[in-house]
MOPAC internal coordinates of N, CA, C and O (Angstrom, degrees):
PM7 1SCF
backbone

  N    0.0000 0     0.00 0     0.00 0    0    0    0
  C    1.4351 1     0.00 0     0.00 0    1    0    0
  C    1.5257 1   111.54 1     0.00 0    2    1    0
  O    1.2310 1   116.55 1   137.96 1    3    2    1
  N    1.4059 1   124.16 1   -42.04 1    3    2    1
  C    1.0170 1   136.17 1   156.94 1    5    3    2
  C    1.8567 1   126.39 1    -9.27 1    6    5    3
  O    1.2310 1   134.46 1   106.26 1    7    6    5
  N    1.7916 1    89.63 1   -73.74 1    7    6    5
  C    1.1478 1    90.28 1   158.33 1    9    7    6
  C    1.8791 1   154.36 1   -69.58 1   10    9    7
  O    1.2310 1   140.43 1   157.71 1   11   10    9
  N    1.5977 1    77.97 1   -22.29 1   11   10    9
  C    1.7101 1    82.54 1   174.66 1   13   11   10
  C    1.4226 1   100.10 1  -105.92 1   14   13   11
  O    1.2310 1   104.13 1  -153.97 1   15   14   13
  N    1.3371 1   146.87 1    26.03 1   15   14   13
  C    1.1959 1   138.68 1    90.95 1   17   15   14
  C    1.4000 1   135.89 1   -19.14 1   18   17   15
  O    1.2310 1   127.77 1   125.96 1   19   18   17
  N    1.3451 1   102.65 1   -54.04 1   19   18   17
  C    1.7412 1   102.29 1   173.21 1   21   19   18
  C    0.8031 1   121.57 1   -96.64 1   22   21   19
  O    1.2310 1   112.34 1  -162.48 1   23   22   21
  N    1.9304 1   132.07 1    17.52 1   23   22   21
  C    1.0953 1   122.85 1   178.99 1   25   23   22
  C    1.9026 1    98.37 1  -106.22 1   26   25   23
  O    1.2310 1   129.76 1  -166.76 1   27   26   25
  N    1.3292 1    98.79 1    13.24 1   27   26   25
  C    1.5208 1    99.36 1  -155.20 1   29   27   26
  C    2.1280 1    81.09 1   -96.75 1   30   29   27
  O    1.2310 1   124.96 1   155.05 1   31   30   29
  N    0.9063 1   108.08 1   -24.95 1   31   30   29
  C    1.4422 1   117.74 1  -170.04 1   33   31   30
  C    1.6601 1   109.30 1   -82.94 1   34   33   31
  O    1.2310 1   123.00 1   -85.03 1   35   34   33
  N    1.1660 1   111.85 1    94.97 1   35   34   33
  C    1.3807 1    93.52 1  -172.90 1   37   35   34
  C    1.7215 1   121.30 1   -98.43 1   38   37   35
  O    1.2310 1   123.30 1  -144.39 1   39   38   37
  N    1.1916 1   111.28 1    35.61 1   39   38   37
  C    1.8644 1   106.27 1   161.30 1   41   39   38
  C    1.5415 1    92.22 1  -135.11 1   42   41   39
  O    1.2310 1   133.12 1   -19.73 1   43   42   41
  N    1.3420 1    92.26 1   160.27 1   43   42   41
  C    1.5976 1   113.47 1   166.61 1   45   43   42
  C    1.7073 1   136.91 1   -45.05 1   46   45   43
  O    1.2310 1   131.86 1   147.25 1   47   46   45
  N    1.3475 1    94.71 1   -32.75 1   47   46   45
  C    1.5688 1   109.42 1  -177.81 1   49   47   46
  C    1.9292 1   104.87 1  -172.97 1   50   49   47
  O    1.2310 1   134.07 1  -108.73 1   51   50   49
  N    1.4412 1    90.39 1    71.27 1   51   50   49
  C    1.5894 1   111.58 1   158.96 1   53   51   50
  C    1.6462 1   119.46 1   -45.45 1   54   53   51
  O    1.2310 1   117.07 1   -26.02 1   55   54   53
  N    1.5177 1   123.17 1   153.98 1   55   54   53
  C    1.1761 1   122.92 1  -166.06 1   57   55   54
  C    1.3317 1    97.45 1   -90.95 1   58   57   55
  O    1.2310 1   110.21 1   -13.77 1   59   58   57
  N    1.1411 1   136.00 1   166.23 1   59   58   57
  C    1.7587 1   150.76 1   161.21 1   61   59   58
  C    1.4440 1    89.63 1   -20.64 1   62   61   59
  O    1.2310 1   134.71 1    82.37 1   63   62   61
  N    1.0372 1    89.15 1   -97.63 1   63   62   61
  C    1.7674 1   106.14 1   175.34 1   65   63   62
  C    1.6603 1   117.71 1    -1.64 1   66   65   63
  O    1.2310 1   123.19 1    80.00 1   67   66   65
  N    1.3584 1   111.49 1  -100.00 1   67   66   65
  C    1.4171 1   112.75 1   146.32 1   69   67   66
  C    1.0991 1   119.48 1    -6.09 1   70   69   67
  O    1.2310 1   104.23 1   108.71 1   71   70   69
  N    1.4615 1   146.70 1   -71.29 1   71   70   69
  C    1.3250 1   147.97 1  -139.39 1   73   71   70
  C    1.5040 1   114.43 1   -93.45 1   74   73   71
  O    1.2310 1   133.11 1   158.94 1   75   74   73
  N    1.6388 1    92.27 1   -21.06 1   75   74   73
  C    1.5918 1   108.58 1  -175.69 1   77   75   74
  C    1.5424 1   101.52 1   -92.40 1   78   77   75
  O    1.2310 1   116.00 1   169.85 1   79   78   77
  N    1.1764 1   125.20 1   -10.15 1   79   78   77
  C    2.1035 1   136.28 1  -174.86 1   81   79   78
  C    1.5522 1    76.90 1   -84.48 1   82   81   79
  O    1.2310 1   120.08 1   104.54 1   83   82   81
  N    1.6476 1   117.45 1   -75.46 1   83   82   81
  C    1.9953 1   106.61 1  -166.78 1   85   83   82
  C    1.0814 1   107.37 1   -44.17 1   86   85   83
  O    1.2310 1   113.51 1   133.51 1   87   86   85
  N    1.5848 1   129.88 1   -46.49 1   87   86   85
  C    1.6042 1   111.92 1  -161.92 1   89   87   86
  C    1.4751 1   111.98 1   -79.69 1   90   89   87
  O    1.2310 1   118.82 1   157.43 1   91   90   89
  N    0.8232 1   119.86 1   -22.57 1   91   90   89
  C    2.1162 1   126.87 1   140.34 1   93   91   90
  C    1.2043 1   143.21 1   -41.61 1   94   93   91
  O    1.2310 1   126.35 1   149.82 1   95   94   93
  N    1.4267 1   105.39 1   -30.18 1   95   94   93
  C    1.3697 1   124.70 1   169.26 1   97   95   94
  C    1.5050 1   108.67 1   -94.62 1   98   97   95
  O    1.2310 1   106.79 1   146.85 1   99   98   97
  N    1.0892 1   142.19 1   -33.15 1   99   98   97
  C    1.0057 1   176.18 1  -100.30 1  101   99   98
  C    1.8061 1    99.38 1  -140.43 1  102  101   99
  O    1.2310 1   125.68 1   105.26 1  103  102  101
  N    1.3671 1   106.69 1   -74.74 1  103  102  101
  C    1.6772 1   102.85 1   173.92 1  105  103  102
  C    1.2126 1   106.85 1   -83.01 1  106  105  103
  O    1.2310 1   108.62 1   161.24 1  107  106  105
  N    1.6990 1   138.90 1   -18.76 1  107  106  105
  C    1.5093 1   114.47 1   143.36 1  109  107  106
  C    1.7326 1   133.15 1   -36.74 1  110  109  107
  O    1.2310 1   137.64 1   132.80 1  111  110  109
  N    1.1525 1    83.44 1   -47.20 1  111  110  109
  C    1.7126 1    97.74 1   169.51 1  113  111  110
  C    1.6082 1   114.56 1   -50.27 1  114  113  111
  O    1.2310 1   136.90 1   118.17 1  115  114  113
  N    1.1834 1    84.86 1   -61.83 1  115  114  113
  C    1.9103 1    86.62 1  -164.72 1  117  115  114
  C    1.9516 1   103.66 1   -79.83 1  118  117  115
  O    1.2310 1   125.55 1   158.08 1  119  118  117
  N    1.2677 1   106.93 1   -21.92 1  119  118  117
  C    1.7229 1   103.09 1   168.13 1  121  119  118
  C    1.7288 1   107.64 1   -75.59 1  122  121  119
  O    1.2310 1   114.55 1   152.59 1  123  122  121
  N    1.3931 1   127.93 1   -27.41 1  123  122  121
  C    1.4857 1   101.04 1   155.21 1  125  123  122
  C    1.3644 1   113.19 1   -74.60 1  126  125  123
  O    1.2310 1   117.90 1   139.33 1  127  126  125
  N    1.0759 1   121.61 1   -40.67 1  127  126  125
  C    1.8672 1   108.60 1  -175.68 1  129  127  126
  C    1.8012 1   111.19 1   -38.17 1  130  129  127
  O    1.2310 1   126.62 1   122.35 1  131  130  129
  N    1.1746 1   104.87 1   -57.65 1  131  130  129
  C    1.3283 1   117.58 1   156.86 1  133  131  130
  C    1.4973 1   124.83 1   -28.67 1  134  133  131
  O    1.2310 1   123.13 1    97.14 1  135  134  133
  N    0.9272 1   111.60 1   -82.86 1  135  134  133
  C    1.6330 1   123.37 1   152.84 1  137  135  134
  C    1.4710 1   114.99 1   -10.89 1  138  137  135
  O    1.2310 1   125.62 1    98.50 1  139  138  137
  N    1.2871 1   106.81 1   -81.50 1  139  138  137
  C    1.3751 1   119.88 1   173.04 1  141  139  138
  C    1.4709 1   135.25 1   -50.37 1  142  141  139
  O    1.2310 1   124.11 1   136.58 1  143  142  141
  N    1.4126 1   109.72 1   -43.42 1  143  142  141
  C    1.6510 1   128.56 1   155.24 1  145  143  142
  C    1.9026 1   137.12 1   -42.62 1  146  145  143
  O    1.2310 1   141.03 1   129.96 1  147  146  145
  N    1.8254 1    76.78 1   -50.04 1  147  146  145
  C    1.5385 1   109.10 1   168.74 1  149  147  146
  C    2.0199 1   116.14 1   -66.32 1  150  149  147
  O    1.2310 1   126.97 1   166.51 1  151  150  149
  N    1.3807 1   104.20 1   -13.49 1  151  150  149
  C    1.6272 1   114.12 1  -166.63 1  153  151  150
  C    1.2548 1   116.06 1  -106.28 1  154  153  151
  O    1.2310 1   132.26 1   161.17 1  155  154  153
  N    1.8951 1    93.92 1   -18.83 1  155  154  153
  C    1.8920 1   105.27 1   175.82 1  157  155  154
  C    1.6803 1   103.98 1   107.24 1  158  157  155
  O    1.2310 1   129.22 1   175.84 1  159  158  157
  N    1.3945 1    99.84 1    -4.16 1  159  158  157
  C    1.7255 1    87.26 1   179.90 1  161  159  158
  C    1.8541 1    96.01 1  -101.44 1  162  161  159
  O    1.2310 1   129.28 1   -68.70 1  163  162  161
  N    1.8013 1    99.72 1   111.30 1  163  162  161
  C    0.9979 1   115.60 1   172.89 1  165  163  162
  C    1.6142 1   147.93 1   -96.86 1  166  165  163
  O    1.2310 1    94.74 1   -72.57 1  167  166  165
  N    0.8624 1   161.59 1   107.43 1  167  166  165
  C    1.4505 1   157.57 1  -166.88 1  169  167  166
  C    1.5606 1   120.78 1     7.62 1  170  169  167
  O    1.2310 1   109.37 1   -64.14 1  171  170  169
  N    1.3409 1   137.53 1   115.86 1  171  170  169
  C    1.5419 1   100.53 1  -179.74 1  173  171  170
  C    1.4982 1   105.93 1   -64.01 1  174  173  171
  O    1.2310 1   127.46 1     9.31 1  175  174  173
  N    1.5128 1   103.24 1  -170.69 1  175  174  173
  C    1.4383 1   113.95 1   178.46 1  177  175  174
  C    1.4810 1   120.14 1   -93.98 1  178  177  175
  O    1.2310 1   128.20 1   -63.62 1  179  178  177
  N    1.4660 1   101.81 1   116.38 1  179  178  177
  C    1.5765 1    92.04 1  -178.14 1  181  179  178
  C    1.8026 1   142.67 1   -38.13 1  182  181  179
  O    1.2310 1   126.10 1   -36.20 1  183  182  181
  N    1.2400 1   105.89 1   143.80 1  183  182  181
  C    1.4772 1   113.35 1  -174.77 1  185  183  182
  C    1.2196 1   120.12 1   -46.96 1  186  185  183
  O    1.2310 1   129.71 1   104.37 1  187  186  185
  N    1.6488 1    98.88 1   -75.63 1  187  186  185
  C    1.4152 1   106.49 1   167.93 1  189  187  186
  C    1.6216 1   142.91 1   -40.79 1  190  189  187
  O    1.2310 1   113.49 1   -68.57 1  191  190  189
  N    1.4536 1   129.91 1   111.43 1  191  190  189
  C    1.2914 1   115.17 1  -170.40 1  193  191  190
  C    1.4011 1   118.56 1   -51.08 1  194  193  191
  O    1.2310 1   108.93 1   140.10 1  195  194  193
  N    0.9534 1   138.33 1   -39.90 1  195  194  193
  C    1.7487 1   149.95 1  -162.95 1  197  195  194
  C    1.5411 1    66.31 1   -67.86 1  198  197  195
  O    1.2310 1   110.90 1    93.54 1  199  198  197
  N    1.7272 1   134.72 1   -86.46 1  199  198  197
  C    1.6464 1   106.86 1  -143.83 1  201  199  198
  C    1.6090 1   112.42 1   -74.87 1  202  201  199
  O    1.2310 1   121.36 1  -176.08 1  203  202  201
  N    1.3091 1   115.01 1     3.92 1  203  202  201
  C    1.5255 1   106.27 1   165.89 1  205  203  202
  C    1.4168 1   116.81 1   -78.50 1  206  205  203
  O    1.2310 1   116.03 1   145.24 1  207  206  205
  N    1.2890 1   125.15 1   -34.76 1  207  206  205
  C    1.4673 1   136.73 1  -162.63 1  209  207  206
  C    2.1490 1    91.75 1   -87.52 1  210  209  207
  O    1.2310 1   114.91 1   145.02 1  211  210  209
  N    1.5083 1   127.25 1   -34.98 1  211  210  209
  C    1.3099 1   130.62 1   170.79 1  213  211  210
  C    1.9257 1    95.70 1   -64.26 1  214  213  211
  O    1.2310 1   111.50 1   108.28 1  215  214  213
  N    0.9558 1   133.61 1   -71.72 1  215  214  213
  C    1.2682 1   124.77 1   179.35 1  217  215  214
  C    1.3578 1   103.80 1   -46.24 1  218  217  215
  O    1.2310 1   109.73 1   128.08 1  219  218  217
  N    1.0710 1   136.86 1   -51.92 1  219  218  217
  C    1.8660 1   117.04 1  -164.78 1  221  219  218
  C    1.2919 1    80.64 1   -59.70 1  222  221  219
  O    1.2310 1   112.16 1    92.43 1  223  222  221
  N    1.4004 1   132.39 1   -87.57 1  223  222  221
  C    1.3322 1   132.60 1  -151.04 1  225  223  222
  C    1.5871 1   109.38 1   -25.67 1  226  225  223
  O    1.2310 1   121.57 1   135.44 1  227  226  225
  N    1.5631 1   114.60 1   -44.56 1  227  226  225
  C    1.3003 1    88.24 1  -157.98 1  229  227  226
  C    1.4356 1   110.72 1   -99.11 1  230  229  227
  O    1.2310 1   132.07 1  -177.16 1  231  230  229
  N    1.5411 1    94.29 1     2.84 1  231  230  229
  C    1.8910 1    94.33 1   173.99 1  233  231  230
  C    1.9403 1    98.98 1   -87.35 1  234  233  231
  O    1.2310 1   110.59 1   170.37 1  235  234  233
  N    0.7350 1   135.29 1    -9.63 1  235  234  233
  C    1.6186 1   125.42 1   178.13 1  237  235  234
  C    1.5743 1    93.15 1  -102.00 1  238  237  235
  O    1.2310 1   111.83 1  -176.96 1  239  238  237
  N    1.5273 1   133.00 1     3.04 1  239  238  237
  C    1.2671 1   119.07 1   146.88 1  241  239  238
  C    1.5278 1   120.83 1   -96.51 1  242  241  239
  O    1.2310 1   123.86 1   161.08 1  243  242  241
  N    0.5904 1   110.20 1   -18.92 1  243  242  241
  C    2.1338 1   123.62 1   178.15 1  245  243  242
  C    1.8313 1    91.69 1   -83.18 1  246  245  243
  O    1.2310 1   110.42 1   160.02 1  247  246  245
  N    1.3164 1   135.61 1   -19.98 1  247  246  245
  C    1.2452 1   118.71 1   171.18 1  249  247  246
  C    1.7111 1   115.00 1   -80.62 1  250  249  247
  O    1.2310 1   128.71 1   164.40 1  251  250  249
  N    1.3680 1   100.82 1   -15.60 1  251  250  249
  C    1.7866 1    98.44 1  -175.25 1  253  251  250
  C    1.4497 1   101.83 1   -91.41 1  254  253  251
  O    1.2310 1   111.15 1  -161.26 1  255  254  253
  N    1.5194 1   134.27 1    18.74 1  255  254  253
  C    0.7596 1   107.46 1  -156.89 1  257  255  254
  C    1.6250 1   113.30 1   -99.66 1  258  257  255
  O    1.2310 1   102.87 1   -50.24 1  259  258  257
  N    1.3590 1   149.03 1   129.76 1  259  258  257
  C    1.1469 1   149.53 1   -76.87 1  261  259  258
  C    1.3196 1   125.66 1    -9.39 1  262  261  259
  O    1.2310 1   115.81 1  -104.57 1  263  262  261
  N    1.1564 1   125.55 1    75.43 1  263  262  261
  C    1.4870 1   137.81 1   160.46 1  265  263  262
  C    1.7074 1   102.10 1  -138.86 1  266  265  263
  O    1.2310 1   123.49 1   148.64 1  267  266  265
  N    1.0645 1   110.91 1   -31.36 1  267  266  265
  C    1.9705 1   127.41 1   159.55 1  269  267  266
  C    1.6461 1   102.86 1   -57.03 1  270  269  267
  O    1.2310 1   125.51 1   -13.64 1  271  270  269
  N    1.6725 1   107.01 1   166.36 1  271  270  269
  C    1.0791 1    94.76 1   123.18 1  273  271  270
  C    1.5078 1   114.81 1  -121.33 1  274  273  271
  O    1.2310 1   130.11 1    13.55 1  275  274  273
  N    1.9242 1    98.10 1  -166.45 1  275  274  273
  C    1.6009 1   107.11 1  -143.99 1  277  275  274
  C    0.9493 1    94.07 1   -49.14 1  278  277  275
  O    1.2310 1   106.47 1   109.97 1  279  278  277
  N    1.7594 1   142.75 1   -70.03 1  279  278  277
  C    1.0011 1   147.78 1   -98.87 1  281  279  278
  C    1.8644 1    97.32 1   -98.20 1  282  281  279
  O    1.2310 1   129.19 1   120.59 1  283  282  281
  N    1.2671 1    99.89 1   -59.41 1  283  282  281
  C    1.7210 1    99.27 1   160.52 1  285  283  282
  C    1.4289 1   108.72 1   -52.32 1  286  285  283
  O    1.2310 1   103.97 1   123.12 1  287  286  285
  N    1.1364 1   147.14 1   -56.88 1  287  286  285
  C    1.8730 1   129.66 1   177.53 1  289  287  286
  C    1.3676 1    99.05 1   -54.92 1  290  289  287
  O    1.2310 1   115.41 1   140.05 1  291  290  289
  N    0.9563 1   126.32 1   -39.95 1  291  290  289
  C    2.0845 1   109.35 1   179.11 1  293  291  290
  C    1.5123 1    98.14 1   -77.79 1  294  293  291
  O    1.2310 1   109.64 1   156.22 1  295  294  293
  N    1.3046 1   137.04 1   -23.78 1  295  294  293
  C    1.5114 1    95.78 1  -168.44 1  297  295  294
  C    1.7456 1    86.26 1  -108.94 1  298  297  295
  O    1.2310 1   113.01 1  -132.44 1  299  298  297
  N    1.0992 1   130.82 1    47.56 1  299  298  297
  C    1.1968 1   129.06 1  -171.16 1  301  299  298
  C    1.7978 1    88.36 1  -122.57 1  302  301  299
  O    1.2310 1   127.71 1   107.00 1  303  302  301
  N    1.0937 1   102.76 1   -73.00 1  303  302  301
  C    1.6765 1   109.74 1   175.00 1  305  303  302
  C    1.7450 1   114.75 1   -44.09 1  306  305  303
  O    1.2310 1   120.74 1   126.25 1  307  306  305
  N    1.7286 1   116.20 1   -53.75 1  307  306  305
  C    1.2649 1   123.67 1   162.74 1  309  307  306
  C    1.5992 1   117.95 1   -30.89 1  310  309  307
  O    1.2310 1   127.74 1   143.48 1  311  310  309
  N    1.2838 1   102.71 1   -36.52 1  311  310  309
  C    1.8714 1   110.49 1  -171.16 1  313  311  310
  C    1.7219 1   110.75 1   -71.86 1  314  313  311
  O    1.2310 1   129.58 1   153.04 1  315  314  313
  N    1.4224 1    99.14 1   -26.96 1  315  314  313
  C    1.5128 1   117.94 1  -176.03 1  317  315  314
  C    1.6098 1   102.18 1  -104.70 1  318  317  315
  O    1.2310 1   113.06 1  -161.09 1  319  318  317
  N    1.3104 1   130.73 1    18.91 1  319  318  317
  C    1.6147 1   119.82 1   158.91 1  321  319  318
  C    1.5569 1    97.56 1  -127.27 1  322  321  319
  O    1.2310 1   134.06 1   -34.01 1  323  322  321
  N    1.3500 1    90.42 1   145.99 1  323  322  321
  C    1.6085 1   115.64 1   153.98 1  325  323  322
  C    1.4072 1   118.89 1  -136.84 1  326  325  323
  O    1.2310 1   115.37 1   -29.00 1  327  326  325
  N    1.6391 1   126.39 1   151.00 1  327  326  325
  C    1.0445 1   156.23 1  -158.21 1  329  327  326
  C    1.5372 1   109.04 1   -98.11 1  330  329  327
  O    1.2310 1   120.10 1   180.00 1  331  330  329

């Protein structure tokens, strides 16, 4: 997100002003995503196999979740992210 955040900014070093309009536009953005998520209209399913086979994994881990405990569901999900 990071990045297409900063691609949304187009100079190098915007004034206050400026910077405070993106971060406005910006949580407009992500308060419809919200919106939309919350209504059932969901993401399609990714293209790539590697991120289809990362989503199964981590939706048949988000289903155990209190039947675990915490500490195994976090390092269970942890095993399935990278940075």
């Amino acid at each position: 997100m990071a990045s297409q955040f900063s691609k949304t900014i187009v100079c190098h070093h915007p004034s206050v002003y400026k910077l405070i309009g993106y971060f406005l536009k910006e949580q407009d953005k992500v308060e419809i995503d919200i919106a939309r998520f919350q209504t059932g209209n969901r993401q399609p399913e990714a293209s790539k196999s590697k991120y289809i086979q990362l989503n199964r994994r981590l939706s048949a881990i988000v289903e155990t979740y209190g039947d675990t405990e915490c500490i195994d569901y976090l390092r269970a999900v942890s095993y399935n992210l990278t940075l």
